[in-house]
C-alpha positions as CSV (number, residue, x, y, z in Angstrom):
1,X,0.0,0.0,0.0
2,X,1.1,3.7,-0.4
3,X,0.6,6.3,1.3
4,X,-1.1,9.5,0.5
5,X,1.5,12.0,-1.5
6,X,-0.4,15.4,-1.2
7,X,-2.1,16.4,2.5
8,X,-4.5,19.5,2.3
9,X,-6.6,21.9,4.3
10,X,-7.9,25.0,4.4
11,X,-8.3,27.8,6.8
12,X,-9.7,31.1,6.7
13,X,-9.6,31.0,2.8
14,X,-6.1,29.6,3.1
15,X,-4.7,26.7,2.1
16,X,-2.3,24.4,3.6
17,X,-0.1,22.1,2.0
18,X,1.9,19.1,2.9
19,X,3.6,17.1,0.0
20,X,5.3,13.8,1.1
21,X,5.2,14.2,4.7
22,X,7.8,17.5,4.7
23,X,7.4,20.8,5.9
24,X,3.8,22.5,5.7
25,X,3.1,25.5,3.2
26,X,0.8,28.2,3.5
27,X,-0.4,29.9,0.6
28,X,-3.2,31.1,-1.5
29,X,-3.7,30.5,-5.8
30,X,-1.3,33.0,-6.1
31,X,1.4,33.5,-3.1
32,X,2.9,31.4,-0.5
33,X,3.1,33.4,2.6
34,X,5.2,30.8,5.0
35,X,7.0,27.1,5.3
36,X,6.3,25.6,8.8
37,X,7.7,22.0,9.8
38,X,4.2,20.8,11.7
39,X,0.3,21.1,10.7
40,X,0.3,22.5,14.0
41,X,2.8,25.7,13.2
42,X,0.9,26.4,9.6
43,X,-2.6,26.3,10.8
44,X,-1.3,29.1,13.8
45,X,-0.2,31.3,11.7
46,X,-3.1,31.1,8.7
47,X,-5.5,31.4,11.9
48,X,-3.1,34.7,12.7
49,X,-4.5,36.2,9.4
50,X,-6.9,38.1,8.5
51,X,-9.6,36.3,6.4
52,X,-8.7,35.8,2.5
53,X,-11.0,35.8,-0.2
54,X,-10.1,35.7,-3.8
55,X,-11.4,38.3,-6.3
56,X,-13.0,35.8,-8.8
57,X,-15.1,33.9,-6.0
58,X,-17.3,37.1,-4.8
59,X,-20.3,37.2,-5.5
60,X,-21.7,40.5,-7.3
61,X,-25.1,41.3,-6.1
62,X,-27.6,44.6,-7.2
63,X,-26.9,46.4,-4.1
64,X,-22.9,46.7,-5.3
65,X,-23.5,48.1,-8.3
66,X,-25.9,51.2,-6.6
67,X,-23.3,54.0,-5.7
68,X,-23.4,54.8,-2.3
């Protein structure tokens, strides 16, 4: 049996990344914002930051395109 190659979560609109059981990644479709060596480290500091949302997953509604 093998075991799994590619460990992911998300948190807060973040995701974290594990490939092959080395260090943990934090990143979002564009950047990656920090290596940690535990789950434990990564999801700290993604939970440190403010919530991320990307630009193409907002939803446009008729109240934003009123001017204020």
């Amino acid at each position: 049996m093998s075991s799994p190659v590619l460990t992911k979560m998300h948190v807060k609109g973040y995701e974290l990344v594990n490939v092959q059981g080395s260090q943990w990644t934090v990143c979002t479709a564009t950047n990656r914002l920090g290596a940690f060596s535990t789950k434990e480290e990564a999801s700290a500091y993604a939970f440190a930051l403010p919530p991320h949302r990307s630009t193409a997953s907002r939803k446009v509604t008729a109240r934003s395109w009123i001017g204020n």
